[in-house]
C-alpha positions in Angstrom: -68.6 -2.9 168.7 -65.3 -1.3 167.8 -63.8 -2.1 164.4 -60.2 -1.3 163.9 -59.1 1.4 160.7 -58.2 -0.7 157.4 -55.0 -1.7 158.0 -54.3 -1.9 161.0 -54.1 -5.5 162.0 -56.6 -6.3 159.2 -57.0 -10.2 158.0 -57.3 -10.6 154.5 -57.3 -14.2 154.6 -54.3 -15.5 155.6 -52.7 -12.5 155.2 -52.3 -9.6 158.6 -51.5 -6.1 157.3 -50.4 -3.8 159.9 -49.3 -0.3 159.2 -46.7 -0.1 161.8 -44.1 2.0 161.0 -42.1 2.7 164.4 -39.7 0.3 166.6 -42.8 0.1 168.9 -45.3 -0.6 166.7 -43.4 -3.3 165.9 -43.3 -5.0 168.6 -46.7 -4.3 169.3 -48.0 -6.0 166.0 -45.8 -9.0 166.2 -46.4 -9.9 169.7 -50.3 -10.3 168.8 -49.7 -13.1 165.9 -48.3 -16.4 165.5 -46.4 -16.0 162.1 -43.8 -16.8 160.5 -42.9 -15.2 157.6 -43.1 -11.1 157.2 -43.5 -8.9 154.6 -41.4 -5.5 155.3 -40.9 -2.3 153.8 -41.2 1.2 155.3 -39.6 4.8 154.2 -36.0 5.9 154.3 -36.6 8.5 157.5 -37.3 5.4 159.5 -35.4 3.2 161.5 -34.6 0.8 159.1 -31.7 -1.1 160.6 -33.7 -1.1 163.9 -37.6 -2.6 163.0 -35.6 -5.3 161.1 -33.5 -6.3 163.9 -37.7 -6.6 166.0 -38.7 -8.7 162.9 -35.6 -11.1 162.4 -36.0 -11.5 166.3 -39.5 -13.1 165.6 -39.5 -14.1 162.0 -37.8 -16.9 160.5 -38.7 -15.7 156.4 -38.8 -12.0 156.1 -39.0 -10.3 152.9 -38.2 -6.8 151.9 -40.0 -4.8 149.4 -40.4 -1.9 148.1 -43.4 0.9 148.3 -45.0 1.6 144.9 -45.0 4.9 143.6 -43.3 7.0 146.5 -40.0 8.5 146.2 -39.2 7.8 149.9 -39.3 4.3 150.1 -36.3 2.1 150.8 -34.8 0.2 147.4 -34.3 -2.9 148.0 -30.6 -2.6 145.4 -29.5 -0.3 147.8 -29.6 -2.8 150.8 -27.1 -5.4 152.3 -27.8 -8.8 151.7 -28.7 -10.6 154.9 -28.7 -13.9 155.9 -33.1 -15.3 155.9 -33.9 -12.3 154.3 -35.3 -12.4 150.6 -35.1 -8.9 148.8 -38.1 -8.3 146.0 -38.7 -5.1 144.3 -42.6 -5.7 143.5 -45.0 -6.1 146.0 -47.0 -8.5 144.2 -44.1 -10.5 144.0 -43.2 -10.6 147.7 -47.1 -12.1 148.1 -46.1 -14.4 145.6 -43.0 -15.7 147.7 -44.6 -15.3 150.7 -47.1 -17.8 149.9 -44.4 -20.2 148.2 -42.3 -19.9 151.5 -45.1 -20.1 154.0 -46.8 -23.7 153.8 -49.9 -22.6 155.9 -48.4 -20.1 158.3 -50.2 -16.6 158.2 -48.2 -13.8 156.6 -47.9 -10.4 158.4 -47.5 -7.1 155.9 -45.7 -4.4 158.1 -43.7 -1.2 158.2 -45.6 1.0 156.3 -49.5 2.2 155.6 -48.7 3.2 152.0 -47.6 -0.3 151.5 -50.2 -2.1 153.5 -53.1 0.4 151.9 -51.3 -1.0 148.1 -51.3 -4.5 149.0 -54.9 -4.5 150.7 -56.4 -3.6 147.1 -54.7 -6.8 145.6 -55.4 -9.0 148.5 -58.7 -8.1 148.4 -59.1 -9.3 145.1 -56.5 -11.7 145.5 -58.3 -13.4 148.7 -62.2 -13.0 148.1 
């Protein structure tokens, strides 16, 4: 019985962390869940502009975040506001929302394994 790597489309109770952090992954990920809001960050040597142009095709809440404790994240400051998209610096905070936004939809947490690997440890205790 093969058991996917931690996170890589992982369920941590309502929550689906993916590590995806290429256009194709992406799409990939998405095309596997019915979701509606995201959680997004990913480093500044990808393609931002282009993985949130696959999520806003999909997603109807998407929030951006940043990664904790590494230098090459994106920061969220720095960023245009877009229309349905909800900027927060703290992860733990862009669980927060996501829950608040949600009602009972899952919640996908893409774009990046350093973020998805931080988020699992407070999901994990978060979710049982």
């Amino acid at each position: 019985d093969y058991k996917l790597p931690p996170c890589r489309m992982e369920r941590i109770g309502r929550f689906i962390l993916d590590g995806s952090h290429n256009p194709s992954g992406l799409i990939n990920t998405i095309s596997n869940f019915d979701a509606d809001t995201v959680i997004f960050s990913c480093t500044i040597d990808r393609p931002f502009e282009r993985m949130l142009s696959i999520l806003m095709s999909k997603f109807s809440k998407i929030i951006i975040t940043e990664i904790p404790n590494n230098d090459r994240s994106i920061k969220v400051d720095e960023l245009d506001d877009l229309k349905g998209v909800i900027k927060v610096r703290e992860p733990e905070e862009a669980v927060n929302k996501s829950i608040y936004i949600s009602g009972k939809s899952d919640i996908i947490v893409i774009g990046s394994l350093y973020l998805c690997g931080y988020l699992r440890k407070h999901l994990k205790g978060f979710c049982g």
